[in-house]
VEXBALUM-601730 format. One record per residue (C-alpha): residue number from 1; residue in one letter; x, y, z. Coordinates in Angstrom, 1 decimal, m for minus. Layout:
BEGIN
<node><logu>NUM</logu><nulo>A</nulo><x>X</x><y>Y</y><z>Z</z></node>
...
//
This chain:
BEGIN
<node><logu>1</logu><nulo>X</nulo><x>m8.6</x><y>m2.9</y><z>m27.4</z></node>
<node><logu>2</logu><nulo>X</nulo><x>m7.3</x><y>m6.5</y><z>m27.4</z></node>
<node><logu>3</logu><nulo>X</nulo><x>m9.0</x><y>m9.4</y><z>m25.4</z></node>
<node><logu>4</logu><nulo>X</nulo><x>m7.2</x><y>m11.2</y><z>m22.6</z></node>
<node><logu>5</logu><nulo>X</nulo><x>m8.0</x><y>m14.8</y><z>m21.8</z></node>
<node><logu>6</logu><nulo>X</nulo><x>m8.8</x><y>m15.4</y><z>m18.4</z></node>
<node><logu>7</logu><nulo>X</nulo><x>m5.8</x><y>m17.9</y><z>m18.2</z></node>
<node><logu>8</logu><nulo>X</nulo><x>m3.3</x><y>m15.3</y><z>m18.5</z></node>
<node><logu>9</logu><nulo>X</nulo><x>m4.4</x><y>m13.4</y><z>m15.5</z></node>
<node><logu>10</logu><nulo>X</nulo><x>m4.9</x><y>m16.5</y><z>m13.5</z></node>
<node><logu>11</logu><nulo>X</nulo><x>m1.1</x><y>m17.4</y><z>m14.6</z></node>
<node><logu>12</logu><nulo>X</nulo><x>m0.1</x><y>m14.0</y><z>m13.5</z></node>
<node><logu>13</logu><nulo>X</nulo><x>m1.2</x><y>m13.4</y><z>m10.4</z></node>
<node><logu>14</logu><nulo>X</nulo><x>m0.3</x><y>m17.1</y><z>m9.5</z></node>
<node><logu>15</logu><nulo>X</nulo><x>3.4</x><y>m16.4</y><z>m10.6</z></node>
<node><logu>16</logu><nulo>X</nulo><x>4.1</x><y>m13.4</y><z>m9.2</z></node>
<node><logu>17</logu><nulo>X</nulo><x>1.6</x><y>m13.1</y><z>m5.5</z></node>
<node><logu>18</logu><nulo>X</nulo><x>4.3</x><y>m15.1</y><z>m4.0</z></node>
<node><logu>19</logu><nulo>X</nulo><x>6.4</x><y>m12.3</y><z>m4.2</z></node>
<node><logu>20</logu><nulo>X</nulo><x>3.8</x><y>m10.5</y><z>m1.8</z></node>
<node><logu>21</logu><nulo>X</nulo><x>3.8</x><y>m13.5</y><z>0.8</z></node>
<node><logu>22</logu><nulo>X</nulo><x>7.8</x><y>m13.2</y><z>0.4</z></node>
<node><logu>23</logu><nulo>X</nulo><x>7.9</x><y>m9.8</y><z>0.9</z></node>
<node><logu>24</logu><nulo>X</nulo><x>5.5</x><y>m10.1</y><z>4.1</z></node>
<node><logu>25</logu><nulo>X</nulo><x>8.1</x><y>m12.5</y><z>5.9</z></node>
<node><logu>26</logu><nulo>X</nulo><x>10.8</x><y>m10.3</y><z>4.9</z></node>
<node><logu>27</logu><nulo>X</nulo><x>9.1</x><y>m7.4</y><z>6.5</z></node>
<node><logu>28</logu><nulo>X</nulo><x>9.0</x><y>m9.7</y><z>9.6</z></node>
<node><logu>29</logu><nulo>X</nulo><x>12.2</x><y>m10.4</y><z>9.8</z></node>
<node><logu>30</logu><nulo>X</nulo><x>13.8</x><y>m7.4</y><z>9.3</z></node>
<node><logu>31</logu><nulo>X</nulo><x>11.7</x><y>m5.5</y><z>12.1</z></node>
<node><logu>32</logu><nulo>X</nulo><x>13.9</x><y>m4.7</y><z>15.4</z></node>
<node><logu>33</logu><nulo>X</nulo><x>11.9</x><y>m4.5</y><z>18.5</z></node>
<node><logu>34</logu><nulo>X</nulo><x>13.0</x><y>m0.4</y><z>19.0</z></node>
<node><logu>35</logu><nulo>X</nulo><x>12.2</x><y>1.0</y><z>15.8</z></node>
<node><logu>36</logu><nulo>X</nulo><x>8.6</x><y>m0.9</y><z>16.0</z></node>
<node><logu>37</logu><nulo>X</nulo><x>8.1</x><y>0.8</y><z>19.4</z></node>
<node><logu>38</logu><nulo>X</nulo><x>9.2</x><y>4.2</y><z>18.6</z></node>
<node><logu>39</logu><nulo>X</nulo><x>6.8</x><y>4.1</y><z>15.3</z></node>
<node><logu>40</logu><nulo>X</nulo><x>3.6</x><y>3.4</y><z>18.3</z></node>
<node><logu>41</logu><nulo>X</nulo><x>1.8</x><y>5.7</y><z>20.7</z></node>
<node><logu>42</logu><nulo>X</nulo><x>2.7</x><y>4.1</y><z>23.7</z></node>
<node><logu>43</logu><nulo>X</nulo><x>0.0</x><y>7.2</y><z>25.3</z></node>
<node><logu>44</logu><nulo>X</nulo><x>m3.1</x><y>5.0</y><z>23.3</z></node>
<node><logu>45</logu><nulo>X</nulo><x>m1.8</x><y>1.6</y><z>24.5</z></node>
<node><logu>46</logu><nulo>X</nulo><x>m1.7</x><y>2.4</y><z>28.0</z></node>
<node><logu>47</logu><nulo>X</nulo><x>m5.3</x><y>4.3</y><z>27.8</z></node>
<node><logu>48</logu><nulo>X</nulo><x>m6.5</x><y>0.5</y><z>25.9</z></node>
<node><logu>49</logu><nulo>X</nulo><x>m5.2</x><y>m1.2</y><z>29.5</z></node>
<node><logu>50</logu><nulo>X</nulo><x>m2.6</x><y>m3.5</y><z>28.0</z></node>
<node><logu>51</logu><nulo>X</nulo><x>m0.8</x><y>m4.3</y><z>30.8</z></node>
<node><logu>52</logu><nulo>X</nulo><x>0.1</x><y>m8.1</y><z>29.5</z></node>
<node><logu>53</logu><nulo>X</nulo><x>3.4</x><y>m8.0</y><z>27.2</z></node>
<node><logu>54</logu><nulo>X</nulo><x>2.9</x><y>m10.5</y><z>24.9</z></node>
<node><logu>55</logu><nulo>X</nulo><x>m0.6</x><y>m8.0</y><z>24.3</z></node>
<node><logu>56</logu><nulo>X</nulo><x>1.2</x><y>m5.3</y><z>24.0</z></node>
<node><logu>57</logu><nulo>X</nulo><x>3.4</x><y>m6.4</y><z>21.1</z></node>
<node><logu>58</logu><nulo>X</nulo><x>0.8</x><y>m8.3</y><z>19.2</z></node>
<node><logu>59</logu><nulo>X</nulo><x>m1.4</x><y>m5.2</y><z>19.2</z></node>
<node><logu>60</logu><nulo>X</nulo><x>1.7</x><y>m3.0</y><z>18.3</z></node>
<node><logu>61</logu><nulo>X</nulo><x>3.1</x><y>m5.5</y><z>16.0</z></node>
<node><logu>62</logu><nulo>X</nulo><x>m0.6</x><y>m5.8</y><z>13.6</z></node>
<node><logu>63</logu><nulo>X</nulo><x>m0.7</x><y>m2.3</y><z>13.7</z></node>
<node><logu>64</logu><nulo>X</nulo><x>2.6</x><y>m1.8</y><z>12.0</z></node>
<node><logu>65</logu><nulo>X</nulo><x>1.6</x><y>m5.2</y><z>9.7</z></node>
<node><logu>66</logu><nulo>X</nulo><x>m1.4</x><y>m3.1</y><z>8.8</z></node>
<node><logu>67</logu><nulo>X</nulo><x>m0.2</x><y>m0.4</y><z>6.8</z></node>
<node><logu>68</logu><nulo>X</nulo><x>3.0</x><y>m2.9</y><z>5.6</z></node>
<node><logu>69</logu><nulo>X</nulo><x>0.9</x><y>m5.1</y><z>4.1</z></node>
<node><logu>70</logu><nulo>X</nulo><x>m1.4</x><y>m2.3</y><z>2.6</z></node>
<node><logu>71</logu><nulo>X</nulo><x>1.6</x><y>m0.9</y><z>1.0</z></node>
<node><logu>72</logu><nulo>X</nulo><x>2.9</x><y>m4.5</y><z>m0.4</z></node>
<node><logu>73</logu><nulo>X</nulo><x>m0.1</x><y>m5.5</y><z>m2.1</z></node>
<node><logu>74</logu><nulo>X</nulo><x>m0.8</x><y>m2.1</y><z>m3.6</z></node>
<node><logu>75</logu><nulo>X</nulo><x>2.3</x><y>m2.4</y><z>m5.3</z></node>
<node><logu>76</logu><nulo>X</nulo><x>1.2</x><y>m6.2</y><z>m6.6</z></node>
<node><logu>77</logu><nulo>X</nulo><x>m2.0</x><y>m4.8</y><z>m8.0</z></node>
<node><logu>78</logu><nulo>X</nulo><x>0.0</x><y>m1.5</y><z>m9.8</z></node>
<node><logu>79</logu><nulo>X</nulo><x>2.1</x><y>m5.1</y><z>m11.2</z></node>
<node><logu>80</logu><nulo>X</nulo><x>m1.2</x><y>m6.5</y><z>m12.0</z></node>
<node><logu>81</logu><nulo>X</nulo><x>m2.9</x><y>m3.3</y><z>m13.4</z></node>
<node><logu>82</logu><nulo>X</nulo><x>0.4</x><y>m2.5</y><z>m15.8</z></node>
<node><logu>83</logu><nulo>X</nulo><x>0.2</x><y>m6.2</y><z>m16.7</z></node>
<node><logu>84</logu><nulo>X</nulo><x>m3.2</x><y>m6.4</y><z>m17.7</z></node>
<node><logu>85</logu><nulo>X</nulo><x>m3.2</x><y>m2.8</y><z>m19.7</z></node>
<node><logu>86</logu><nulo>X</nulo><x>m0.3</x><y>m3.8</y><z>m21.6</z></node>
<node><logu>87</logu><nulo>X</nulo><x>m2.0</x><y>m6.9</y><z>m22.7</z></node>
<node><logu>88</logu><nulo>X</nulo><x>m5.3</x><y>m5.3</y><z>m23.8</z></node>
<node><logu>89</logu><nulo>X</nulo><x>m3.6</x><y>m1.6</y><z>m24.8</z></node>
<node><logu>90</logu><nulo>X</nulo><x>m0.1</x><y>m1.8</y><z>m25.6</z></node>
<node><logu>91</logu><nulo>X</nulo><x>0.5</x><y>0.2</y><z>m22.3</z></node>
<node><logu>92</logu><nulo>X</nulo><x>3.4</x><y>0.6</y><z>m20.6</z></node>
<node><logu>93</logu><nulo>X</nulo><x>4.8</x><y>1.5</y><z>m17.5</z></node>
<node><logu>94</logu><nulo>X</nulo><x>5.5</x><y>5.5</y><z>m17.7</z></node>
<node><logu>95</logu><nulo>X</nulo><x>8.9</x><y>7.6</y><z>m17.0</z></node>
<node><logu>96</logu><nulo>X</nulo><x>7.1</x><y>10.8</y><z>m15.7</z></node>
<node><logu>97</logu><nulo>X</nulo><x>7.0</x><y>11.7</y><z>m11.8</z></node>
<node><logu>98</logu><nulo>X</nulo><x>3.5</x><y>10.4</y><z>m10.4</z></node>
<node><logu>99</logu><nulo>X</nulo><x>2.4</x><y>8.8</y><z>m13.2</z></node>
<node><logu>100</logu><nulo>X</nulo><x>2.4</x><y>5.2</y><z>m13.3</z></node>
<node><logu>101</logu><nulo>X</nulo><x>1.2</x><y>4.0</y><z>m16.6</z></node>
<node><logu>102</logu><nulo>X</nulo><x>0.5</x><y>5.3</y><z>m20.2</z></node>
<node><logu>103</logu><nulo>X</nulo><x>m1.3</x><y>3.5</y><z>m22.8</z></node>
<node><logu>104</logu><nulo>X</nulo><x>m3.6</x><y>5.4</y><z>m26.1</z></node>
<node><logu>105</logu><nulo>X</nulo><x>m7.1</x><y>4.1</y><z>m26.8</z></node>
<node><logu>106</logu><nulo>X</nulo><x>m9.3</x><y>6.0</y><z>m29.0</z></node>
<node><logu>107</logu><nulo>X</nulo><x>m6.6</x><y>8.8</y><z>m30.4</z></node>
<node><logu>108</logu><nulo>X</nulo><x>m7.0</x><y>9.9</y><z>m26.3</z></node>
<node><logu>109</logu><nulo>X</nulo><x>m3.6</x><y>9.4</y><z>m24.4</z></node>
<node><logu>110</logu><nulo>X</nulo><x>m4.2</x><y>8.3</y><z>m20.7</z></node>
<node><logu>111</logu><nulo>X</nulo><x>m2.2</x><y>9.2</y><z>m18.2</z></node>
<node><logu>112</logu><nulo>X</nulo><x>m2.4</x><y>6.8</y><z>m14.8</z></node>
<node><logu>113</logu><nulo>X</nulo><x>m1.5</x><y>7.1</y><z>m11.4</z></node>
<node><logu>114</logu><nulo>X</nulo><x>m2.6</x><y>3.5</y><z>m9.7</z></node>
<node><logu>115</logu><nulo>X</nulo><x>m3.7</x><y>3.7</y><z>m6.1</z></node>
<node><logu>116</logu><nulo>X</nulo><x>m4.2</x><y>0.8</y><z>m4.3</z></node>
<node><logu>117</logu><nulo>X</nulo><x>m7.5</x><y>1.9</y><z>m1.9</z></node>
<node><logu>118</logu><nulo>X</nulo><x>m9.6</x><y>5.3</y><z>m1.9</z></node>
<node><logu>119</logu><nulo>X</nulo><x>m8.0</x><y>6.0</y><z>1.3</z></node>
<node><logu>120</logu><nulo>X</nulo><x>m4.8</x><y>7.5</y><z>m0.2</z></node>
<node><logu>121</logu><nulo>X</nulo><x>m2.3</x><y>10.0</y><z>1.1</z></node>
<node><logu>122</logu><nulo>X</nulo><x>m2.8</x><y>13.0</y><z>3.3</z></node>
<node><logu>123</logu><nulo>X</nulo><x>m3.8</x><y>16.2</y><z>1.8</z></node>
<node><logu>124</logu><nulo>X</nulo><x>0.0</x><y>17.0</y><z>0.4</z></node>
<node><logu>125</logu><nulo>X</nulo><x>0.7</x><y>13.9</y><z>m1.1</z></node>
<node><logu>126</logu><nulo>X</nulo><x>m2.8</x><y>14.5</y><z>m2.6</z></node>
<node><logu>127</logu><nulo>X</nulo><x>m1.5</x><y>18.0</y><z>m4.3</z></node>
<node><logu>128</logu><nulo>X</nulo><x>2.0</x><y>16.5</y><z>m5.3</z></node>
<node><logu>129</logu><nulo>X</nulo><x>m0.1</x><y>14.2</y><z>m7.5</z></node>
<node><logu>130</logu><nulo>X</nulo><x>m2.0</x><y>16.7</y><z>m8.9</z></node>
<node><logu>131</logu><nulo>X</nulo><x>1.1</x><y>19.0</y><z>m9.6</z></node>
<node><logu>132</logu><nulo>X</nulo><x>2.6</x><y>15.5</y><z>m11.4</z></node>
<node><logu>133</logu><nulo>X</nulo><x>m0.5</x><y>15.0</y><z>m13.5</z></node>
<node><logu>134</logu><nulo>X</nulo><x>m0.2</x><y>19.1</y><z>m14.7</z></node>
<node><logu>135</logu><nulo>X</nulo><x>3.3</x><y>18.7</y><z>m15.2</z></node>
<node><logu>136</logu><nulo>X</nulo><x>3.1</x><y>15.3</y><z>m17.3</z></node>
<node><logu>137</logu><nulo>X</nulo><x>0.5</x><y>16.7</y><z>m19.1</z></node>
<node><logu>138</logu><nulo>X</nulo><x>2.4</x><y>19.9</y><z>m19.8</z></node>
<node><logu>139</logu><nulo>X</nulo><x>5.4</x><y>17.8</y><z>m21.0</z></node>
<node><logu>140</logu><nulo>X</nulo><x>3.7</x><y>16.0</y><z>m23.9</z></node>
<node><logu>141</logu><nulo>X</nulo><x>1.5</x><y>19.0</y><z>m25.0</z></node>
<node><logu>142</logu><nulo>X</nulo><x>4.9</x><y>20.4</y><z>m25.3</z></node>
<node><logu>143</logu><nulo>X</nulo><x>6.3</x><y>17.8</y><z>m28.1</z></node>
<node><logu>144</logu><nulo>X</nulo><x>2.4</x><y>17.8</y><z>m29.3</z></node>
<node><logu>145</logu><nulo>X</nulo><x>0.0</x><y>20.5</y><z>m29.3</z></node>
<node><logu>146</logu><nulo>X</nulo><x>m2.4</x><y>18.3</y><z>m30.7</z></node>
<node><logu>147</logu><nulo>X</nulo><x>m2.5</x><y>15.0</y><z>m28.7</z></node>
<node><logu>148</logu><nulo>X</nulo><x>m5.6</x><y>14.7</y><z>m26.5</z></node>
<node><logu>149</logu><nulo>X</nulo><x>m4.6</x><y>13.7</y><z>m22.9</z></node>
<node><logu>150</logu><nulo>X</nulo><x>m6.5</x><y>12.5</y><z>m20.0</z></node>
<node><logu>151</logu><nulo>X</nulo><x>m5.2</x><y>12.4</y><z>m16.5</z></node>
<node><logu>152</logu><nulo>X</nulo><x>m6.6</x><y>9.3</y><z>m14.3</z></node>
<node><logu>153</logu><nulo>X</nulo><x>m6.8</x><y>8.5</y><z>m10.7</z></node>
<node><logu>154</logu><nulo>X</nulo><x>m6.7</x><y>5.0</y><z>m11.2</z></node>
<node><logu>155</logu><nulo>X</nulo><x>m8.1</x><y>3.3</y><z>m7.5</z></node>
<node><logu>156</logu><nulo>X</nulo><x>m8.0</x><y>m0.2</y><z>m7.1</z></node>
<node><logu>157</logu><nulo>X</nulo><x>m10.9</x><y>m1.0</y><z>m5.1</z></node>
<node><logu>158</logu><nulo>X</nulo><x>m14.2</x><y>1.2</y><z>m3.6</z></node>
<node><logu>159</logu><nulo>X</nulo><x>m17.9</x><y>2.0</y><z>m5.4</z></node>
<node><logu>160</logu><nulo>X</nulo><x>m17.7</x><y>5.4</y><z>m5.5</z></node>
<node><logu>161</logu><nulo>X</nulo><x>m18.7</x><y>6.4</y><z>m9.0</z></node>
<node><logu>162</logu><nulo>X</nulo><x>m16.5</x><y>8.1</y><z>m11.5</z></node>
<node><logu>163</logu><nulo>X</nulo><x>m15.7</x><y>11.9</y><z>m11.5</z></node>
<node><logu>164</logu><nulo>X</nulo><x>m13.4</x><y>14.6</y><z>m12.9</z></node>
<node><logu>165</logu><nulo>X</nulo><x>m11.7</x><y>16.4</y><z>m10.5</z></node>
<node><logu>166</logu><nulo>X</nulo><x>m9.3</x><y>19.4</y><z>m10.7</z></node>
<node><logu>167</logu><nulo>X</nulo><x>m8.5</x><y>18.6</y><z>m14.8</z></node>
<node><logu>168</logu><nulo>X</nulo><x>m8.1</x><y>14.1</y><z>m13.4</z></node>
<node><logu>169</logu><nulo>X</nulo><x>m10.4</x><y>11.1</y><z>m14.1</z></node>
<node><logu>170</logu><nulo>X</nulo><x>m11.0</x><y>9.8</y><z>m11.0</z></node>
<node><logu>171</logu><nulo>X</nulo><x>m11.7</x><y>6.0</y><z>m11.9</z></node>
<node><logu>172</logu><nulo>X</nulo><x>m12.5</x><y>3.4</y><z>m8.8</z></node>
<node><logu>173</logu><nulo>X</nulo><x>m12.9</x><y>m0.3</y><z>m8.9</z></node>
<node><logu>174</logu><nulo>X</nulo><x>m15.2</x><y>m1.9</y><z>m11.0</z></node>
<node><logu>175</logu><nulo>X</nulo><x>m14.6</x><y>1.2</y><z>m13.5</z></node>
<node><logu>176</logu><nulo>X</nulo><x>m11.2</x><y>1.0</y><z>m12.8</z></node>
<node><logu>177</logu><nulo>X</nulo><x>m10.6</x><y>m2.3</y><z>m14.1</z></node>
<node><logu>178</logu><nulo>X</nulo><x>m13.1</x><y>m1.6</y><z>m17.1</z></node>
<node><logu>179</logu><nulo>X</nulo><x>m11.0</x><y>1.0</y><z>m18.5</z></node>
<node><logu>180</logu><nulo>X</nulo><x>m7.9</x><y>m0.8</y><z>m18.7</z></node>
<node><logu>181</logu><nulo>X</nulo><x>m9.3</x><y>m4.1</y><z>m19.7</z></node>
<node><logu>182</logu><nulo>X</nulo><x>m12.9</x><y>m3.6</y><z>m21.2</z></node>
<node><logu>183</logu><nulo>X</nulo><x>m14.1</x><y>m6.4</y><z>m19.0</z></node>
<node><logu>184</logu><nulo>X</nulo><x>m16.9</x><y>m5.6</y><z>m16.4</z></node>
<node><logu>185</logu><nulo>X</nulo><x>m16.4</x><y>m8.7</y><z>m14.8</z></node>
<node><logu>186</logu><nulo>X</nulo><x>m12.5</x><y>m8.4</y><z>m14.5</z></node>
<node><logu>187</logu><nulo>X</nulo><x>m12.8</x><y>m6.8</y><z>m10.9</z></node>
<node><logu>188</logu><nulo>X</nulo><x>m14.2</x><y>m10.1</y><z>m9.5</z></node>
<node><logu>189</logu><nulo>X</nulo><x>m12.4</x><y>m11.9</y><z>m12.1</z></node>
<node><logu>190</logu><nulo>X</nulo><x>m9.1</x><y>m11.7</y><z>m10.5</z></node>
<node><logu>191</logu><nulo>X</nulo><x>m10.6</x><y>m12.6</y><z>m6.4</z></node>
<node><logu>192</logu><nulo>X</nulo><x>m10.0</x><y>m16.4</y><z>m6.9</z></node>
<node><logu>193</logu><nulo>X</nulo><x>m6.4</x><y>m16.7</y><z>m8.2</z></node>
<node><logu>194</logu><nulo>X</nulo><x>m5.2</x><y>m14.4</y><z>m5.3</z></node>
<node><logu>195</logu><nulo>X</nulo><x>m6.3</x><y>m17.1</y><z>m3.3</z></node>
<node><logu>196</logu><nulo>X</nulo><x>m3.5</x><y>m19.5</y><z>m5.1</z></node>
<node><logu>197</logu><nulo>X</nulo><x>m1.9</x><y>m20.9</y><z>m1.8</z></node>
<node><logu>198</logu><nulo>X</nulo><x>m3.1</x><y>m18.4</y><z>0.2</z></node>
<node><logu>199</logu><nulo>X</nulo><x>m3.4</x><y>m21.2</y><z>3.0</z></node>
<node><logu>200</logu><nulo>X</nulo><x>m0.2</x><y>m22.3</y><z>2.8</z></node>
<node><logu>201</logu><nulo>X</nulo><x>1.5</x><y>m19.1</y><z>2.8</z></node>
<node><logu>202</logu><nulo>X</nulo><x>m0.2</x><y>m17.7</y><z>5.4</z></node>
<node><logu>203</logu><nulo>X</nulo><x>0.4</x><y>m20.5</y><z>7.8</z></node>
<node><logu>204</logu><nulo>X</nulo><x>3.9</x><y>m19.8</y><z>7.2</z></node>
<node><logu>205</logu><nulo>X</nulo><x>3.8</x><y>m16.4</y><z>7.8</z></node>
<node><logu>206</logu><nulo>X</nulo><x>1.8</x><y>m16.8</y><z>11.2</z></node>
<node><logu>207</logu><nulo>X</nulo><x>4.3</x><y>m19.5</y><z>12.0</z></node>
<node><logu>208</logu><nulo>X</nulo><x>7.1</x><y>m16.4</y><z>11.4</z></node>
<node><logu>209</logu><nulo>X</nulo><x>4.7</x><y>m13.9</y><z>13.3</z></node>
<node><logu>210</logu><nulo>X</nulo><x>4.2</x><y>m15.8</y><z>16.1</z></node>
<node><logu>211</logu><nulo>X</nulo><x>8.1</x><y>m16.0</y><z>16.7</z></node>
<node><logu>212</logu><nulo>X</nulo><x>8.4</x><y>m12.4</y><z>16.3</z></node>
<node><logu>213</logu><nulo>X</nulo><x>5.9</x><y>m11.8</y><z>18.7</z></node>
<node><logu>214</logu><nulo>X</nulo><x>7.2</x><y>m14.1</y><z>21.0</z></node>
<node><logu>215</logu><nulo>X</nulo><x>11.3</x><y>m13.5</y><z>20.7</z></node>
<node><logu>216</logu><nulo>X</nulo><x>10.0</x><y>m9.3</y><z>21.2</z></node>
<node><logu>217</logu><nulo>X</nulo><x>7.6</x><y>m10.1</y><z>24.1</z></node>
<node><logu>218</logu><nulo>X</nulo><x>11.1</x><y>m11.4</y><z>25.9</z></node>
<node><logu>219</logu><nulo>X</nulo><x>13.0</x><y>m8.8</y><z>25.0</z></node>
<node><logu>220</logu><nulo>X</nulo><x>9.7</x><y>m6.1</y><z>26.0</z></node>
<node><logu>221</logu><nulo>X</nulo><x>9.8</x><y>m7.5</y><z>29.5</z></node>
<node><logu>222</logu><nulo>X</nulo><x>13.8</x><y>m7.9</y><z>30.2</z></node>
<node><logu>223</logu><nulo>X</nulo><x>13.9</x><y>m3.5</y><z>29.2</z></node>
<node><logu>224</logu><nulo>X</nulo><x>10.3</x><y>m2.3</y><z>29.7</z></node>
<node><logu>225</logu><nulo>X</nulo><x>9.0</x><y>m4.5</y><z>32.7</z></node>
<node><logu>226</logu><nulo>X</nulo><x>9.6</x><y>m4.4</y><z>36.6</z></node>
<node><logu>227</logu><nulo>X</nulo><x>8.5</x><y>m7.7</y><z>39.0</z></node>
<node><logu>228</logu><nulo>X</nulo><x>6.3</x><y>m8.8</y><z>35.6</z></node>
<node><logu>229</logu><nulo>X</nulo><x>3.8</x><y>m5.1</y><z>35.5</z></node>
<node><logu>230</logu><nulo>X</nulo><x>4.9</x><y>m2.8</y><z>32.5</z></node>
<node><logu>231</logu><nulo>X</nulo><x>7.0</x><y>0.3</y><z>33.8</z></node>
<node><logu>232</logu><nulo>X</nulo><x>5.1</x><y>2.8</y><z>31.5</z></node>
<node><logu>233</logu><nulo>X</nulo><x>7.3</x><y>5.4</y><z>32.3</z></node>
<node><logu>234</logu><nulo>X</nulo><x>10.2</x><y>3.9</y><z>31.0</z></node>
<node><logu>235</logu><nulo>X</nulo><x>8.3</x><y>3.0</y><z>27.3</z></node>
<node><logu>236</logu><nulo>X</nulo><x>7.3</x><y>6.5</y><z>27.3</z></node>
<node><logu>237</logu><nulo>X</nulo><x>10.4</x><y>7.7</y><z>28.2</z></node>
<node><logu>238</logu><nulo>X</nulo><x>12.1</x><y>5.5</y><z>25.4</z></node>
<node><logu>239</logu><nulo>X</nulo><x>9.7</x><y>6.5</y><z>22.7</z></node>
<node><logu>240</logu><nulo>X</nulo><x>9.0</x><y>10.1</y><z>23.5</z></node>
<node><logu>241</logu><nulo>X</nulo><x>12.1</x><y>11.1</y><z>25.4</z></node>
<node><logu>242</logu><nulo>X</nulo><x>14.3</x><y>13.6</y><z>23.6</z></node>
<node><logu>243</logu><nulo>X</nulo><x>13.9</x><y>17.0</y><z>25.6</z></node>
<node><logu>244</logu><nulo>X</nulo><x>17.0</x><y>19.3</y><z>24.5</z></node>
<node><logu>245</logu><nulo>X</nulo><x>15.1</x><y>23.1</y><z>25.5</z></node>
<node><logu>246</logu><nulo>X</nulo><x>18.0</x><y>23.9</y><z>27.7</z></node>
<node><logu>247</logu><nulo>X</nulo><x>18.1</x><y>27.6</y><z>26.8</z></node>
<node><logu>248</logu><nulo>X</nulo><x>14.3</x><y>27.8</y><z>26.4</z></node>
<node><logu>249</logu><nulo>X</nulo><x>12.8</x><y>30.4</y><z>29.0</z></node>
<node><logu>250</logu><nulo>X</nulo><x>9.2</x><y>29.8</y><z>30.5</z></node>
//
């Protein structure tokens, strides 16, 4: 395993987690007012009493921002990861279904699939990766009967300790970053250049959110709002509304 000089890293992430401030704002304004609505349970926003608009579409706007950003900055940290291995292991980024990266240490070949957080996928997305990992595995034994493969679960952040599940390495956060780098001290290594600019960048994108959230709160009260008060039953009808059970008997 090769070193990497902290420097590297620190040029990395400060090159390229732009792209994740970039992509947030981009997210914003892209969003149209009905497709955020319909993705909300207007049911649990009326049983939480927001009856003021501009509420309303901050709570159901940071919802949605939520799982956005969770999904853009687990893709910079797969970047990161695939960076950082192919530095230290020669890895690369891999071809096969479900697995993200491949790299050979110790006449082992490992076989990754990067998740950002331990809270991944539902239980069906959590079989599909186990199918890919069988079927990657299956693929190479086929070209080499004698290669020695390990499957990882490779999650970015979380203490849970290490543990093989259903023929996978489950590896999470310290670990995680240990295996692909040999550093222990990697996994808080890499906190302070994610904060490169972070003020800046974030100022801008409030400046972006609060425009959103004020251009959507007009719009909200011109199609959702009678005398000022919320007509819930139109926003439910809008998001929920679709009945088509015409030839249905009771």
């Amino acid at each position: 395993m090769k070193s990497l000089e902290s420097a590297e890293i620190q040029r990395f992430v400060n090159e390229n987690i732009i792209f994740f401030h970039q992509n947030r704002i981009r997210s914003l304004s892209q969003l149209k007012l009905d497709a955020l609505l319909k993705r909300k349970n207007p049911y649990l926003f009326r049983a939480k009493n927001l009856n003021v608009a501009a509420d309303l579409i901050r709570a159901v706007l940071e919802a949605y921002l939520s799982s956005s950003e969770e999904k853009l900055f687990g893709d910079f940290l797969e970047e990161l990861a695939l960076f950082i291995a192919s530095r230290t292991l020669d890895g690369r980024k891999s071809t096969a279904p479900g697995i993200d990266l491949e790299f050979d240490h110790l006449r082992t070949r490992y076989l990754v699939s990067i998740k950002s957080g331990p809270n991944w996928g539902n239980s069906s997305q959590q079989r599909k990766q186990e199918e890919d990992f069988k079927d990657a595995v299956k693929r190479l034994k086929q070209s080499n009967q004698m290669l020695n493969i390990q499957a990882v679960l490779g999650i970015c952040y979380g203490n849970t300790r290490t543990a093989y599940l259903r023929n996978y390495m489950k590896v999470v956060g310290q670990n995680f970053w240990y295996l692909i780098s040999g550093n222990k001290t990697l996994y808080t290594d890499i906190i302070e250049p994610l904060g490169y600019r972070a003020k800046q960048h974030n100022e801008d994108f409030e400046v972006q959110k609060a425009a959103v959230i004020n251009m959507f709160t007009e719009r909200f009260s011109a199609q959702f709002c009678d005398n000022g008060r919320i007509n819930w039953d139109k926003l439910v009808e809008f998001s929920c509304g679709n009945f088509d059970l015409v030839d249905f008997q009771m």
